[in-house]
VEXDREN-2710 file (C-alpha; in Angstrom, 1 decimal):
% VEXDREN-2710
k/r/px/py/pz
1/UNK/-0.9/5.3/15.6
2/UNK/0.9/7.8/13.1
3/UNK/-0.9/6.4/10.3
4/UNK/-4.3/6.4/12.1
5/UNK/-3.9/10.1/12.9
6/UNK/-4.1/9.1/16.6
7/UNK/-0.3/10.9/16.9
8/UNK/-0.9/14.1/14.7
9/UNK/2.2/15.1/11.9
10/UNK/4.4/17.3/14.1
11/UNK/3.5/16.5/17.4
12/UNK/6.5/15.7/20.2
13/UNK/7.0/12.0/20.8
14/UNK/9.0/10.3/23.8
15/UNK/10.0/7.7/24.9
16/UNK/8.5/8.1/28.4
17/UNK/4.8/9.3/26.9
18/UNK/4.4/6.3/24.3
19/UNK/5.8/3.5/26.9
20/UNK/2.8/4.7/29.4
21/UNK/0.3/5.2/26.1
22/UNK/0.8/1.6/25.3
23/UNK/2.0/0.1/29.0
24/UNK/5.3/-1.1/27.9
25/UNK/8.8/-0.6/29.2
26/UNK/11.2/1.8/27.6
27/UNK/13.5/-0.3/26.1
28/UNK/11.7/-1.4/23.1
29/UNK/10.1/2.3/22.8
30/UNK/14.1/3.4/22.5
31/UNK/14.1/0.6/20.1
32/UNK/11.5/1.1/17.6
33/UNK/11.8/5.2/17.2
34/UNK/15.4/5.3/15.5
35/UNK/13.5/2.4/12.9
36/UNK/10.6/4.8/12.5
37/UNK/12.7/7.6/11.6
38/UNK/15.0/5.5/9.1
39/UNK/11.3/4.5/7.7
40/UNK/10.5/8.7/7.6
41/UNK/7.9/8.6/9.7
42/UNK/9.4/11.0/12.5
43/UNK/12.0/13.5/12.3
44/UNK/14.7/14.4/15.1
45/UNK/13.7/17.4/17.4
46/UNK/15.9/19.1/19.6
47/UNK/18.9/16.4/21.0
48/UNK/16.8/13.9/22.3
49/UNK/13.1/13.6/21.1
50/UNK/11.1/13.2/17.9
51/UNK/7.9/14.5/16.2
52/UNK/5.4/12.9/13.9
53/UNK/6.9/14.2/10.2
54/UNK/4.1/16.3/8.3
55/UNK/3.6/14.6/4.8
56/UNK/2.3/17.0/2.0
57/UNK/-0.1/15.7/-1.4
58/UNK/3.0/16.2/-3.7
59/UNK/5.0/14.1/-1.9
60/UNK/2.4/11.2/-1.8
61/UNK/1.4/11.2/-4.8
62/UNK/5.1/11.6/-6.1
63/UNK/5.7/8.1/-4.0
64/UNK/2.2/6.9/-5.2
65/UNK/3.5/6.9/-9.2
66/UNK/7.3/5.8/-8.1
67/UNK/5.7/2.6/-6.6
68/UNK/3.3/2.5/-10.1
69/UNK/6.5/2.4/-12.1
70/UNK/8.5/-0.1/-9.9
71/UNK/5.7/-2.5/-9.4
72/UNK/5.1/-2.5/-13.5
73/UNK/9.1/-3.3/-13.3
74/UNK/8.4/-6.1/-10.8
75/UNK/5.8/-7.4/-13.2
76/UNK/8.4/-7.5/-16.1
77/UNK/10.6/-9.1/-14.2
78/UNK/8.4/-11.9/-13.0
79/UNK/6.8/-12.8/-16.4
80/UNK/9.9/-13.1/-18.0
81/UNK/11.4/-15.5/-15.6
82/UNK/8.3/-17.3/-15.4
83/UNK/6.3/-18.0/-12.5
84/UNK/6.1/-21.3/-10.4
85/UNK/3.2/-22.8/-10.4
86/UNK/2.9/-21.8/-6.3
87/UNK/3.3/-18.3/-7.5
88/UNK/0.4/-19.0/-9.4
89/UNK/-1.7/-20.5/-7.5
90/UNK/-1.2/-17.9/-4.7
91/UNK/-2.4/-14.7/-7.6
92/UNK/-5.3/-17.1/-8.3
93/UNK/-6.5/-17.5/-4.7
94/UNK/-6.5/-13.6/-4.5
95/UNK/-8.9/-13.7/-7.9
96/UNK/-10.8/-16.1/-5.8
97/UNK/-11.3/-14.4/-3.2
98/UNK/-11.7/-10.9/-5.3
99/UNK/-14.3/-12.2/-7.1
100/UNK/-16.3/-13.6/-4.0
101/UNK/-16.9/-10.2/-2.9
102/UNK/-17.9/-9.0/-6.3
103/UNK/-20.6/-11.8/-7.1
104/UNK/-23.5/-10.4/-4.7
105/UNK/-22.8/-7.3/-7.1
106/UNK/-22.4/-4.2/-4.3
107/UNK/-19.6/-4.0/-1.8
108/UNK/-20.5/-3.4/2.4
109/UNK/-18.1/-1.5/4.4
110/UNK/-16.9/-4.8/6.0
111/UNK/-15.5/-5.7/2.5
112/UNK/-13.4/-2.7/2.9
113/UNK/-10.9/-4.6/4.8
114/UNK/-11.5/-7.9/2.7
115/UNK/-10.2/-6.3/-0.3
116/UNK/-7.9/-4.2/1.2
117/UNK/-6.0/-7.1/3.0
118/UNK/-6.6/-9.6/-0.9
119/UNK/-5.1/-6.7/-3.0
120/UNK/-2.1/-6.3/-0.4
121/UNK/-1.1/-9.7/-0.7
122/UNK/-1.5/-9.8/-4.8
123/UNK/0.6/-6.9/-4.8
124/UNK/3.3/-8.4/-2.5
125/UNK/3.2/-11.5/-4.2
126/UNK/4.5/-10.0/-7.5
127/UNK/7.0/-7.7/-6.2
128/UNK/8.1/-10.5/-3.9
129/UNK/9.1/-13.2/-6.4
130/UNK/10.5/-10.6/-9.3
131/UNK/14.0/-11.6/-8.5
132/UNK/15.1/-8.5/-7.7
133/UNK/16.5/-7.6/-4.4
134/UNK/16.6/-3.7/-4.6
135/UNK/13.2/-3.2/-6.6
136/UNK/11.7/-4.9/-3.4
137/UNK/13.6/-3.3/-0.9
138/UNK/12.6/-0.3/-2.8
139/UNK/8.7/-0.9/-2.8
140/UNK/8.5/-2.1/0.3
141/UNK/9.7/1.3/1.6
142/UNK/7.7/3.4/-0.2
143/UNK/4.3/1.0/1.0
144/UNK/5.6/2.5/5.0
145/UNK/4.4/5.6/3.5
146/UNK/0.9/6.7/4.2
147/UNK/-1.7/6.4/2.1
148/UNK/0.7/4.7/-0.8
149/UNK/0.0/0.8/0.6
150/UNK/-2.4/-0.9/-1.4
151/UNK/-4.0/-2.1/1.3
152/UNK/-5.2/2.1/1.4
153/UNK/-9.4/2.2/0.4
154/UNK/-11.7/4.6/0.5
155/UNK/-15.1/3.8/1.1
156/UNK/-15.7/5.9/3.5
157/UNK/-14.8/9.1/1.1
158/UNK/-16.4/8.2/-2.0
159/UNK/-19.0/6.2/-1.5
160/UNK/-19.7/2.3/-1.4
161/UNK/-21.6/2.7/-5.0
162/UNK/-18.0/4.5/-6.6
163/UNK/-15.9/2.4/-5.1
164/UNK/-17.8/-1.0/-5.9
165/UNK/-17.0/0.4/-9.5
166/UNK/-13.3/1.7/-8.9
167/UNK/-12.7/-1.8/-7.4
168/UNK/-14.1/-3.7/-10.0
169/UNK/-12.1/-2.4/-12.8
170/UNK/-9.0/-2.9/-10.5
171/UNK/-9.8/-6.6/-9.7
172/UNK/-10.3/-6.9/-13.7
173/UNK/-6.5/-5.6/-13.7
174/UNK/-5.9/-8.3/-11.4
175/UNK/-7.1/-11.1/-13.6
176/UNK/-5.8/-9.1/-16.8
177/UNK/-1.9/-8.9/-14.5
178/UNK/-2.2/-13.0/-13.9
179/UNK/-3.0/-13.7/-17.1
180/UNK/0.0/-11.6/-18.6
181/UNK/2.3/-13.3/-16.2
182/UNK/1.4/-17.1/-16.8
183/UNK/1.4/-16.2/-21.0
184/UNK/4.7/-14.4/-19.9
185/UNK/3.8/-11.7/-21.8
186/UNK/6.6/-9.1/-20.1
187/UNK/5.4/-6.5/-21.6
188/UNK/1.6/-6.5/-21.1
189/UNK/2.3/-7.5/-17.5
190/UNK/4.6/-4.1/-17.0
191/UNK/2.1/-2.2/-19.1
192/UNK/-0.7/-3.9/-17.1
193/UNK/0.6/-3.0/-13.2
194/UNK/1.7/0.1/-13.9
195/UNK/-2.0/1.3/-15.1
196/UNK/-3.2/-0.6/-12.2
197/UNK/-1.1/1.7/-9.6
198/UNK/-2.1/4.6/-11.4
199/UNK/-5.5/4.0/-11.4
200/UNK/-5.0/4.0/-7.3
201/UNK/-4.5/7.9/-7.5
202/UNK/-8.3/7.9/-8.7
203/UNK/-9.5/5.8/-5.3
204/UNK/-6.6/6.5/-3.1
205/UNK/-6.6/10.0/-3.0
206/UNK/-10.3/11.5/-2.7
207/UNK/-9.5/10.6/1.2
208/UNK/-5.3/11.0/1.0
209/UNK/-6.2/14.8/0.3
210/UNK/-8.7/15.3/2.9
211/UNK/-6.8/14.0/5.5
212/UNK/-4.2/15.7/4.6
213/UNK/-5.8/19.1/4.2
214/UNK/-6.7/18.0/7.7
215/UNK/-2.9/17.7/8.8
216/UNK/-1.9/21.2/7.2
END
């Protein structure tokens, strides 16, 4: 709901409003806000309640190149242990199922979530098996963030023709990334990734900012 925009950044939250919004009991509404505000997404207000937290451009986009830098890290890491060959196979099922979308040659808004969900898993695939404990605790925190998730499009903002092209060159990073790894080329792979999340800014935030010219 907060990263819909269905609860607006500062408006009051309790416990008693969002158990009768979604027709649950209280206890696991008293539950799940102290987790949401560990995860930053609400802040304390007064001594009992909560509000939405407000999230500015700088911030994201701040979080945006942090998770760029960590996830080139993760690709490092992964190359140089060398992947399994279920590793593997998993980064080459996304490539499958990238390129599926990419053969008819123009992308429909239903591929929006198609891609988004593919590109999610390729990315948690990596960080997951780099061997590092605290880089994935890390990322996985800033991906709670909104608009930083790779799972984050923007068709709607740009335009299916732009973003058929932004997506392309991204899924070409994919196969470039995957490639890297098997060869385990550590370098490339780092080098690879971390162009990969910066090219995100280009896609991710055409629609980041307007919503979030929205929130202000």
């Amino acid at each position: 709901m907060i990263l819909s925009g269905e609860l607006k950044p500062g408006e009051r939250i309790t416990e008693v409003g969002l158990a009768e919004h979604l027709g649950v009991s209280r206890t696991p509404i008293r539950s799940a806000l102290p987790i949401l505000e560990a995860d930053g997404y609400i802040e304390p207000v007064g001594k009992r309640g909560f509000s939405v937290k407000t999230f500015d451009g700088e911030e994201a986009l701040k979080a945006l190149e942090l998770r760029a830098v960590l996830e080139g890290l993760a690709a490092r890491y992964l190359a140089q242990g060398g992947a399994s060959d279920e590793v593997l196979s998993e980064l080459e099922l996304c490539l499958v199922q990238g390129d599926e979308l990419f053969k008819k040659r123009y992308l429909t808004h239903e591929d929006e979530e198609r891609y988004g969900e593919m590109n999610a898993r390729f990315h948690r695939i990596v960080v997951d098996h780099c061997g590092s404990p605290p880089l994935i605790a890390f990322v996985q925190r800033l991906n709670k963030m909104p608009f930083i998730n790779p799972s984050v499009l923007v068709f709607d903002q740009v335009g299916l023709e732009t973003a058929y092209d932004l997506l392309f060159r991204a899924h070409g990073q994919h196969h470039a990334l995957t490639e890297a790894i098997r060869n385990r080329d550590a370098a490339r792979a780092e080098a690879i990734f971390r162009e990969h999340g910066n090219a995100q800014r280009q896609s991710l935030f055409s629609r980041a900012n307007q919503r979030l010219a929205m929130m202000a």
